[in-house]
N, C-alpha and C positions, 0 to 999 in steps of 0.2 A: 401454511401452504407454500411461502414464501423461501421458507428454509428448506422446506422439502425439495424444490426444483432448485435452488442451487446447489444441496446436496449430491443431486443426481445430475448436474450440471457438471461439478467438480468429477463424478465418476466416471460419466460420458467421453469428460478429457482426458480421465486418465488413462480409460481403455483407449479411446486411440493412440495416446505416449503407446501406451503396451505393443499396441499392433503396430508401431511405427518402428519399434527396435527390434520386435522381430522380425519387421520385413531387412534391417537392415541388415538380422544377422542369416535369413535362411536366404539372401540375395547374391551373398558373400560366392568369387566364383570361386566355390569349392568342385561342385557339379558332383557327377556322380548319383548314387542312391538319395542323400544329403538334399541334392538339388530338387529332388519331386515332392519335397514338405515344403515348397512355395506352392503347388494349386492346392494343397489342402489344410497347412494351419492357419491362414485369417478366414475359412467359413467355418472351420474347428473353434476359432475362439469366439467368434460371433454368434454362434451357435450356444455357445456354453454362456455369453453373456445374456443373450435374450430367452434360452429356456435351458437355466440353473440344472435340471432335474434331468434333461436328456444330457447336456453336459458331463455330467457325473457320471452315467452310462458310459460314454465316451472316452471320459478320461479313464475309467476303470479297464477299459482293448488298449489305448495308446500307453499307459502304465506297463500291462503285464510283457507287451513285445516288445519297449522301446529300448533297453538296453541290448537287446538280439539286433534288432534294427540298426542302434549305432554299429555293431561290429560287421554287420553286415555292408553298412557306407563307409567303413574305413578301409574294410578288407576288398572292393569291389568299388570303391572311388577314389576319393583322394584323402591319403593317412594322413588325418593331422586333429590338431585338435581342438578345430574351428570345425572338423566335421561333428565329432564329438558334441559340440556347442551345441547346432544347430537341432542337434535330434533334441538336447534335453531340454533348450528353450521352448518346444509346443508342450511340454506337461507343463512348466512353470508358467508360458502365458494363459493356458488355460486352466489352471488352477486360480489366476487371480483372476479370469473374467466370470469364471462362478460364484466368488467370493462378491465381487463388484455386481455383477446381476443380480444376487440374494438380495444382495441388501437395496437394492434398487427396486426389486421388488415388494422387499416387506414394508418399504416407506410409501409408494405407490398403491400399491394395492390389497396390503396386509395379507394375512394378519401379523398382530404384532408378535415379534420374538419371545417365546420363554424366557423366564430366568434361567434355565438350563444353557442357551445357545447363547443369551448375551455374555454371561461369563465365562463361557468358551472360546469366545469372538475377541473378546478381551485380552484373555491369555495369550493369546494366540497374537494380538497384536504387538504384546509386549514381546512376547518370546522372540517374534521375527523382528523387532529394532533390537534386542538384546544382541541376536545372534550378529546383525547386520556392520555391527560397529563394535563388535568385538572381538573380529579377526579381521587386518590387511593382509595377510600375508600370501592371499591367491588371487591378489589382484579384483577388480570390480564384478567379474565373472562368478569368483569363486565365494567373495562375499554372496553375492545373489543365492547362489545356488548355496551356500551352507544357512543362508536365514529363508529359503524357500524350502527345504529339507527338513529344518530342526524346528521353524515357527509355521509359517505359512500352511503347510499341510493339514497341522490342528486344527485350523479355521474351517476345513469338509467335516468336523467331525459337529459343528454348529449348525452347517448345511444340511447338513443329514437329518439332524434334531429338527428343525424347522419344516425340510422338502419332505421328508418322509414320518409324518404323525405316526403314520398308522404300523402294526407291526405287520402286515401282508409286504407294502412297498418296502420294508428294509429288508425282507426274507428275501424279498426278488434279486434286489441289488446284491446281498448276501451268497444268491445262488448262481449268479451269473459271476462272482469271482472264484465261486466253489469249480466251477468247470470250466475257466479262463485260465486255472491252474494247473489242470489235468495235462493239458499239453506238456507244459514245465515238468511234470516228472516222468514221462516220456521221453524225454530227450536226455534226464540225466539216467534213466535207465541204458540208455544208448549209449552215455559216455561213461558211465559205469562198465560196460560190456568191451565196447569196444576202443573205448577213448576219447581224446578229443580230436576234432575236428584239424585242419591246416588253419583254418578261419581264425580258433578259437587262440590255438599257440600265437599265430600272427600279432591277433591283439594283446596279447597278454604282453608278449615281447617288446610292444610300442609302450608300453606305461601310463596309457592314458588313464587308467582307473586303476592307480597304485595297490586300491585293498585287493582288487581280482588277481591283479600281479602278483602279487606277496605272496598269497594263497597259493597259486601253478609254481609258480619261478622260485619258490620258497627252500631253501636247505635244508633239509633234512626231514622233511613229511612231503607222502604221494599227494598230489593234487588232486581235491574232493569235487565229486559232481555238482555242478550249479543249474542244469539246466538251460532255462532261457536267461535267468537272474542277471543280478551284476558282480556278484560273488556267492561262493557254497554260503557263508552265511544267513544271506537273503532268503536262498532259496531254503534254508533249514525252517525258517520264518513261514514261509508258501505251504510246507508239507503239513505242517499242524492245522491244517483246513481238515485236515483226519479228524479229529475230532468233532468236526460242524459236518462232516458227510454223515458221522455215525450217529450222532445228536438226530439231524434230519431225517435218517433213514428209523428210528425208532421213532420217535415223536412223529411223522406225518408219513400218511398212507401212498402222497401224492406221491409218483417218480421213486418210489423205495426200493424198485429194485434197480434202478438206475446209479440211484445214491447207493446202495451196496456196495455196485461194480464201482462206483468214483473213488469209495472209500477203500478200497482194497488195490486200488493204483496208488491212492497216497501212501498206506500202509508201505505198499513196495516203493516207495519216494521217501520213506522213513527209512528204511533198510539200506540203500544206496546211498543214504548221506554219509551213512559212516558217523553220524556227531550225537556222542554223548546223549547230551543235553535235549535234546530233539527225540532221541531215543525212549528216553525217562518221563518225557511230560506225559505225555496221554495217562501215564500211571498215578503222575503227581495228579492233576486234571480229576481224576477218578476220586481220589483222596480225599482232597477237594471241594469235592462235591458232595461227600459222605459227610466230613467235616462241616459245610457250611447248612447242613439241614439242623444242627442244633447251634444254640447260642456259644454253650460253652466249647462246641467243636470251632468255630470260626475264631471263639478268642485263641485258640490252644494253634489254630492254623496260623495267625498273623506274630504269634509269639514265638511261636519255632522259627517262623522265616526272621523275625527281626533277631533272633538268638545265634542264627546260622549266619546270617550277613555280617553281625558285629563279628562273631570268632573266627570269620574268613577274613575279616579285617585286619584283626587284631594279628592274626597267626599266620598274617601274608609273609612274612618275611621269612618266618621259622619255614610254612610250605615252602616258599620261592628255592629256598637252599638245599631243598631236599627232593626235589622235582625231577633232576635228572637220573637219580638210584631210584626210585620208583618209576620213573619209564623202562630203564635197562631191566629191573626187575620183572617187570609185565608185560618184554618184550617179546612175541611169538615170532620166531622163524618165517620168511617168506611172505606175499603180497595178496594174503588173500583178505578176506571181510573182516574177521576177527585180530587179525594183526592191526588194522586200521584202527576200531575200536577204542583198543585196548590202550593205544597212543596217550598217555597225557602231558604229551610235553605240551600241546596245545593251548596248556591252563596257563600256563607261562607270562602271557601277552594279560592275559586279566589280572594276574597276582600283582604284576608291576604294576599297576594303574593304583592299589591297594597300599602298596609298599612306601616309606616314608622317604 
């Protein structure tokens, strides 16, 4: 009992540390949009420390708008990128006050953890000291944020395991990011049609989030819909909830025709990315699934993918050098959907990561 209350002694303190820097950073007078996340992230993380499970709720609406939100406090406060900070410190503080309430709670008042959630807890621990100490090069901020992105996150997927046993609560939580998304491809329908925003060029041209930049400000490729995201990539990520609208609307009676309409906005959220890749999955997905109802189809599935990764490997170089005559080749005249497409100079940026 002894180890247990200083366990939760040590957490207690460390959630205050937490709430103490981020009071220092949403205090900073940046003012502006920036400045109204002091009356609501220390009951936000509080919230997430003392019930884990509505936390999670929470963090899933402050997730899906908080990179619209940052542009919104830049473009409509003060541009810098202390505003920037401030919005992405309440997902990070409240991400570790869910992690620190779990475990406060499964010591407190159980039950105990799975073997599933502890070795995910774990992983996750290491991943985020891995990540933490193994880049300086963006300063104390940007360490944080690259071991709270790359490790820390994995550790909700332990939460999840532990808060949500049963499968109804995870379908909930499931369904409420299924239609937290829907917005998001609405608006890249919007900026598919009509374009982007003054808002969105604004920030793209400050730099604050170099990959959104690259992506608009970029030479030589039209700038891809994002949505609310923080780049078209992300949002390519969001639209594949197509596949869980359509899963949902066959498999349950509940809201099916709801789920229909949800699924057929993604569909058009598929269409307007314009990406590949994003394009092909539902099909891959399909395959897939045919594949893994027999033994020998799942072996023949993990054998092709590891046969396709090694030859993309091996043949990065030979591709990389050949990449610019097969876009000019497959190049269609004019800006419309199909000319987008058909783009692969895009593969470019992945070949080199591959290449010796």
């Amino acid at each position: 009992m002894n180890n247990r209350l200083i366990t939760v002694f040590v957490m207690v303190l460390g959630l205050i540390c937490s709430v103490f820097v981020i009071l220092q950073i949403i205090f900073n007078p940046t003012g502006g949009l920036a400045g109204l996340l002091k009356y609501v992230a220390v009951p936000l993380v509080l919230i997430s420390f003392l019930t884990p499970k509505t936390g999670l709720v929470l963090l899933c609406w402050v997730n899906f708008y908080a990179d619209y939100y940052k542009k919104l406090a830049v473009y409509y406060g003060t541009s810098s990128m202390m505003t920037v900070m401030e919005v992405l410190a309440l997902s990070m503080a409240m991400v570790g006050a869910i992690l620190l309430g779990t475990t406060a709670q499964s010591l407190l008042r159980g039950p105990v953890p799975d073997r599933t959630s502890i070795i995910i807890s774990l992983a996750s621990a290491v991943m985020t000291a891995m990540l933490f100490f193994s880049d300086s090069s963006g300063g104390m901020s940007g360490r944080v944020q690259y071991a709270v992105n790359g490790g820390l996150y994995l550790g909700l997927s332990a939460v999840m395991c532990y808060l949500l046993p049963d499968k109804e609560a995870a379908m909930r939580l499931c369904r409420l990011q299924f239609w937290l998304g829907v917005p998001w491809v609405l608006w890249a329908v919007r900026q598919y049609i009509w374009g982007f925003t003054e808002m969105e060029w604004f920030y793209a041209r400050k730099g604050f989030s170099p990959v959104l930049s690259g992506q608009m400000l970029g030479a030589g490729e039209e700038a891809r819909p994002y949505g609310f995201a923080g780049s078209s990539s992300a949002f390519g990520v969001i639209t594949y909830l197509f596949m869980f609208g359509v899963w949902h609307a066959i498999r349950y009676e509940k809201m099916r025709a709801l789920f229909w309409l949800g699924s057929i906005i993604y569909f058009i959220g598929l269409v307007v990315s314009t990406q590949r890749t994003i394009l092909i999955l539902p099909f891959i997905t399909f395959g897939a699934y045919l594949l893994f109802r027999t033994p020998a189809g799942t072996k023949f599935f993990y054998g092709a993918t590891a046969v396709a990764l090694l030859s993309g490997i091996l043949a990065s170089d030979f591709l990389l050098a050949r990449l610019g005559d097969a876009n000019d080749s497959m190049r269609i005249e004019g800006g419309g959907w199909a000319s987008k497409v058909v783009q692969v100079g895009t593969f470019a940026d992945r070949l080199k990561g591959w290449t010796g």
